[in-house]
C-alpha positions, 0 to 999 in steps of 0.5 A: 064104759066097760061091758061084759060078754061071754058064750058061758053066761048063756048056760046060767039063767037070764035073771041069775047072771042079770044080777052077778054082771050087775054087781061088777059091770055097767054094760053087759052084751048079752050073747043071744043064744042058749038060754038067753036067746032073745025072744026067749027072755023077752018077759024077763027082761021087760020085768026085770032088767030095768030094776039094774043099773046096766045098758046093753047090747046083743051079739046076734046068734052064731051057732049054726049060722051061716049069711053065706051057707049056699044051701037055701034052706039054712040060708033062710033059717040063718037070716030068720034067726038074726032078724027074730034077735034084731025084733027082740032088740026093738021091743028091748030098747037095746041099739046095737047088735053085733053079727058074725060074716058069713063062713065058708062050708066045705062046700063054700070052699069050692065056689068062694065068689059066690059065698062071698055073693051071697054075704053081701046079699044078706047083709043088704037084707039085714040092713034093711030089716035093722034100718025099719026097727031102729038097730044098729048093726056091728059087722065084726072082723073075724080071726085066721081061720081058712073059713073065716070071712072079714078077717082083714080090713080090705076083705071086711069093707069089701063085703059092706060095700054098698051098705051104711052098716057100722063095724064091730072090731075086734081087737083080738080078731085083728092080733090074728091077722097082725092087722090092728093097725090096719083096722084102726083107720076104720075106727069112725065106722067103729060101733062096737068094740070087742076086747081080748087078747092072743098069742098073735096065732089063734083065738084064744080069748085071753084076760087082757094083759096075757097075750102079745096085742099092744093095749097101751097104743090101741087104747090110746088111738081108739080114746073113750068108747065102750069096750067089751070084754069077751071072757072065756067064763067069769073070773078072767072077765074080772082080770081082764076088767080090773087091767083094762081100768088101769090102762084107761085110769079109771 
C-alpha cells in the first residue's frame, strides 16, 4: 500500500485535501498540526471521512515540540499536546501514530544525559497513554543533525530501552546517517515506514529516484508494507508515487 504525507497538506483544509489524496492514494497520513490538528478536525472527519475509500495514520505534532525540553513548562505542554492528537486517534479509529524523539536545545547541548533521561521518561508516558486508548506508537529515527536524537539504530534502541514501542524508520533519515542497513535488522519493530530520498548529507525530502538511497535493495529487504511518502508539496508526491509502484510492480 502506498500513502501520502506531507507538512504542506496542512496549510489546505482538511475536507479539500481529503478529497484530492483520495483521488490518488489509498492511505494518507495526516500530519496533525496547522489546520488539521487533530482535535480540530475531529467533526470533519467523522462526517466526512468515511464517504472516501482512504485508511489513515497521523504523524503526532512536531513544531515546537520537545519530549526532552529540560524546561518543565514546555515539557508538559509537549507531552499534552501528543496525548490530546493520541484521544483524537481513539475517537478517529485511526492505529498508529508516528512521534519525533526528543531534541537538544542549547541548553540540552550542555547536560545530553539528562535530555537523554528525560526522553526516556516521556516515552514511558506516552506508552502508557497509547496502551489505554489502543494506539500504536512509531518512534522514528531522525537525520544528521547535531540535535537530533535517534539518528542511528544504536542510540534509537537506547532510548526505547525498557518499552514495547514499535519503530517508524525512515528511509531517507537513515541515508543521512549511511545506516539503512543497520536499520534494516530492526525491520520486525517496524510499524510504519517513511519514504524520500537525499543526497546521503541532509534532509532533503526528494522524489524518490533523485538521490543516492538504493531503493531496489531496501524494497526488496523490507517486502510488502505500507510505505508513506513524505513529499515536500503535491506533485513530487506524485513522482515520487508513480516510481515507487514501478519498483514494487504494482
Amino acid at each position: 500500500m502506498i500513502a501520502v504525507s506531507s507538512p504542506y497538506f496542512s496549510h489546505f483544509s482538511f475536507r479539500s485535501m481529503l478529497e484530492k489524496i483520495s483521488s490518488e492514494f489509498s492511505s494518507w497520513e495526516i500530519v496533525a498540526e496547522g489546520r488539521h490538528s487533530l482535535p480540530d478536525i475531529e467533526t470533519d472527519f467523522l462526517e466526512y471521512a468515511p464517504s472516501y475509500d482512504l485508511s489513515f495514520s497521523v504523524h503526532t505534532p512536531m513544531s515546537d515540540i520537545n519530549i526532552g525540553s529540560l524546561n518543565r513548562n514546555m515539557l508538559e505542554a509537549s507531552l499534552n499536546e501528543l496525548i490530546s492528537c493520541m484521544r483524537s486517534c481513539n475517537k478517529l479509529g485511526i492505529e498508529v501514530a508516528t512521534v519525533h524523539p526528543g531534541f537538544m536545545s542549547p541548553l540540552g547541548m550542555v547536560d545530553k544525559s539528562k535530555v537523554i533521561d528525560i526522553t526516556k521518561a516521556s516515552l514511558f508516558r506516552l506508552e502508557a497513554e497509547a496502551a489505554e486508548l489502543g494506539v500504536k506508537i512509531a518512534f522514528e529515527n531522525m537525520p544528521a543533525c547535531p540535535m537530533c536524537m535517534g539518528t542511528v539504530p544504536e542510540d534509537l534502541l537506547s532510548l526505547l530501552e525498557g518499552t514495547e514501542l514499535g519503530i517508524c524508520f525512515d528511509i531517507g533519515h537513515a541515508n543521512t546517517t549511511d545506516t539503512v542497513q543497520e536499520f534494516l535488522s530492526l525491520k520486525d519493530r517496524f510499524v510504519n515506514v517513511h519514504i524520500h530520498d537525499n543526497m546521503g548529507v541532509s534532509d532533503e525530502h526528494l522524489p524518490i529516484g533523485k538521490g543516492t538511497v538504493d531503493f531496489p535493495a531496501v524494497l526488496e529487504a523490507l517486502g510488502s508494507r505500507r510505505y508513506v511518502i513524505e513529499s515536500r508539496g503535491w506533485d513530487d508526491a506524485l513522482e515520487s508515487r508513480d516510481v515507487l509502484k514501478k519498483l514494487l510492480n504494482f
